[in-house]
N, C-alpha and C positions, 0 to 999 in steps of 0.2 A: 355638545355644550349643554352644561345643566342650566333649569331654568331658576332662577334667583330671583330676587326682589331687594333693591334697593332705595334711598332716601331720596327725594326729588323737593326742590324748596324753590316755590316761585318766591324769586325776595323783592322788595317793599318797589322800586324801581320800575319793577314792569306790571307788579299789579294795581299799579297807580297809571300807568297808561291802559289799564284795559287788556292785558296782553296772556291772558290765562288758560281761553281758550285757546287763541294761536298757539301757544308754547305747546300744550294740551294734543294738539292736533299734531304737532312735530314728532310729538314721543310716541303716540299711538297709532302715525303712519311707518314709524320704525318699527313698530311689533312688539310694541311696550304698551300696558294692561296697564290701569290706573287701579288697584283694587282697593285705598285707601286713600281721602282727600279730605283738607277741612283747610277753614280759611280762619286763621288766627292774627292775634297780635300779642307779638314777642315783649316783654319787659326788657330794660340792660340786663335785667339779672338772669333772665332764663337764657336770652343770647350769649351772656358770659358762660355760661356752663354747659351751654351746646358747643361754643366755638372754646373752649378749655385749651384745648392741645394748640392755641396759636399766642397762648397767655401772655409768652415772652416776646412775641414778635411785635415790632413797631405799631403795626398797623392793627391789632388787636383791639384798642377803645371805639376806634374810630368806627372796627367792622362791628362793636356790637352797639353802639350807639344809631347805626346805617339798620341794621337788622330790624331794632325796634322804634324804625322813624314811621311804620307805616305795617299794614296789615300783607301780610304771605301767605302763601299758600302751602302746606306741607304734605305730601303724597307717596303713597307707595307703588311706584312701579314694578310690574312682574313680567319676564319672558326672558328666552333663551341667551344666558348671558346678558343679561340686565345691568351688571353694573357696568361694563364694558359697552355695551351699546348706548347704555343714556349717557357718559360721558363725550362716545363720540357724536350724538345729537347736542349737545348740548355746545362741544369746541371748544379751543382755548380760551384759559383766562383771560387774556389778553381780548380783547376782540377785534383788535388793528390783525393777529397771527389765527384766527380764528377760520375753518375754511367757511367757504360762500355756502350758507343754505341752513347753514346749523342757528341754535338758538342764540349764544353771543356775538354770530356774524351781523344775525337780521335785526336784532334787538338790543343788544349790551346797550350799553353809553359811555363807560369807560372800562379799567380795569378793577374797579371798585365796585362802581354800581352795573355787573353784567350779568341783572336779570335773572339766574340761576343758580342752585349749587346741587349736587351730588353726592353721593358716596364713593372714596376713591377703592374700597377694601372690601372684601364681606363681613368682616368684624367690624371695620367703622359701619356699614350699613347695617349690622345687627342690631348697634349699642343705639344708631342714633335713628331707627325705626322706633326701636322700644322707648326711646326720650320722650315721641310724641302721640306714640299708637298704642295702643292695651289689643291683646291676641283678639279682642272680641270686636275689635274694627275690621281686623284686615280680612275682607272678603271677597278674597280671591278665590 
């Protein structure tokens, strides 16, 4: 397996409980590198054009209204199959279908606000590394 780097976004939910480090510690006991982190706050409008490819779907205002209620954390993870391992740390959407031990088993709160999101592709995770990172951050 090659080693990759993809988008890791503590969202507003759990860095309001304090939860940055624990998440933090989940990815990096999995064998995921943090080599890029900052802690921002989203506008509707930046949230709208990170989350773009959900534009039509119902649930669209709400996510990007949810995104810029509160300060996240956006990071890049690095190691072997990264986008496929921070997914499986991270667990289903859902966190009722979520398994035990992962980050929206132990943390979610619902299926809206679950703490986390991802890159599901290498090309989503190229586009939406480059949304938040300039080459001269990532120092891995």
């Amino acid at each position: 397996m090659a080693v990759e780097r993809t988008l890791s976004i503590i969202k507003p939910d759990a860095t309001k409980r304090n939860l940055t480090g624990k998440i933090n510690a989940k990815f990096e006991d999995a064998g995921l590198r943090i080599v890029a982190q900052k802690r921002i706050q989203l506008t509707p409008a930046q949230a709208g054009v990170f989350y773009e490819v959900h534009k039509e779907r119902p649930f669209y205002g709400e996510l990007c209204d949810f995104m810029a209620s509160g300060p996240v954390v956006v990071q890049v993870l690095e190691g072997e199959g990264a986008i496929a391992k921070n997914r499986e740390v991270m667990g289903a959407t859902n966190p009722a279908d979520a398994a035990p031990g992962t980050v929206r088993a132990d943390f979610a709160e619902s299926v809206g606000e679950n703490s986390v999101h991802g890159s599901d592709a290498a090309d989503t995770a190229a586009q939406e590394i480059a949304y938040f990172f300039s080459g001269l951050e990532l120092v891995g």
